[in-house]
C-alpha positions as CSV (number, residue, x, y, z in Angstrom):
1,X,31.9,-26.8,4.5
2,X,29.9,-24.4,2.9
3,X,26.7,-23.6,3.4
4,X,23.9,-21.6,1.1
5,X,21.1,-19.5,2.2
6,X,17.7,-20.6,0.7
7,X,16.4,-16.8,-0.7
8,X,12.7,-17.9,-0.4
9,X,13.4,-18.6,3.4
10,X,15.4,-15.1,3.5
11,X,12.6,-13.5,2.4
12,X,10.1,-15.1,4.2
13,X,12.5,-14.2,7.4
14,X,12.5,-10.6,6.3
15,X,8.5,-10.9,6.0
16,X,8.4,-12.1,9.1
17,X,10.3,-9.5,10.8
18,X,8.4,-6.8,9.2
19,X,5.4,-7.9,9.9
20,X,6.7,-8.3,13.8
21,X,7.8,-4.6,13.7
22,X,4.5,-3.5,11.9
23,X,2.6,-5.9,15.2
24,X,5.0,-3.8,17.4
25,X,3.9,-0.3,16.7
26,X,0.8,-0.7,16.6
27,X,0.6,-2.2,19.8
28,X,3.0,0.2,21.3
29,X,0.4,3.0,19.7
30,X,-2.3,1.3,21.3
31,X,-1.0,0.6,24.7
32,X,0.6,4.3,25.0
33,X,-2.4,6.2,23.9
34,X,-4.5,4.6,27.0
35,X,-1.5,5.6,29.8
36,X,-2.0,8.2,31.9
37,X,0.5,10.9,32.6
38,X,1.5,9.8,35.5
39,X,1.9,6.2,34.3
40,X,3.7,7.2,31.2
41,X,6.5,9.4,33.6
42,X,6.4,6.2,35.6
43,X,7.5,4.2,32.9
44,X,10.2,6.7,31.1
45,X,11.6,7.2,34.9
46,X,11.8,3.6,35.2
47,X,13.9,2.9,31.8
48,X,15.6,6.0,32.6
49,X,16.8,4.2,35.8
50,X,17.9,1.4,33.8
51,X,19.7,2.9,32.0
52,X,21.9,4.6,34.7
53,X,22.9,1.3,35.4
54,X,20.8,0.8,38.9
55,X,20.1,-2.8,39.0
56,X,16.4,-3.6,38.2
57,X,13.8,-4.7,40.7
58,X,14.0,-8.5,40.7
59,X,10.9,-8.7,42.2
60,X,9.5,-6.8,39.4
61,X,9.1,-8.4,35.8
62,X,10.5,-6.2,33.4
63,X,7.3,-3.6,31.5
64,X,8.9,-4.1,28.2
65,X,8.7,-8.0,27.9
66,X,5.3,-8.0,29.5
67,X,4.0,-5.9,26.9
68,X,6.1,-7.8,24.3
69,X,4.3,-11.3,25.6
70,X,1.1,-9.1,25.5
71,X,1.7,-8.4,22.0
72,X,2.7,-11.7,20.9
73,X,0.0,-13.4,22.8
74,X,-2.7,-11.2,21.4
75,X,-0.9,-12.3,17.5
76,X,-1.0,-15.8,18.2
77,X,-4.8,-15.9,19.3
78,X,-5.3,-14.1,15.8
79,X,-3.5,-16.6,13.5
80,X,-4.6,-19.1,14.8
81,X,-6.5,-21.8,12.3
82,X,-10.0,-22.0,13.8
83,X,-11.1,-25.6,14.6
């Protein structure tokens, strides 16, 4: 069976996904520019770890999809239709 892409729904996937990225940066702008230095050697240490393969704190949620929830969240509230 063979199925066909719909290019307007492409495209409006592709807009979608820019417009995600373009959310992304800023946010990550915005959320770095308050850290402190500490904080911000905190968090490089931490991904640093993870990548070294030590298994991540469980007990811990994970920084980067808390901000990404964050991010989304704060998107949402925006486009939202007002009642």
């Amino acid at each position: 069976m063979e199925s066909r892409l719909d290019r307007l729904e492409v495209r409006r996937w592709l807009a979608g996904h820019r417009e995600a990225e373009n959310v992304i940066r800023r946010e990550r702008a915005r959320e770095l520019i308050g850290r402190s230095t500490d904080d911000a050697w905190a968090i490089y240490f931490s991904l640093l770890d993870s990548q070294l393969g030590e298994p991540p704190d469980q007990n811990k949620p994970s920084y980067v999809l808390m901000a990404m929830r964050r991010v989304l969240d704060r998107y949402a509230r925006r486009t939202q239709p007002t009642p």
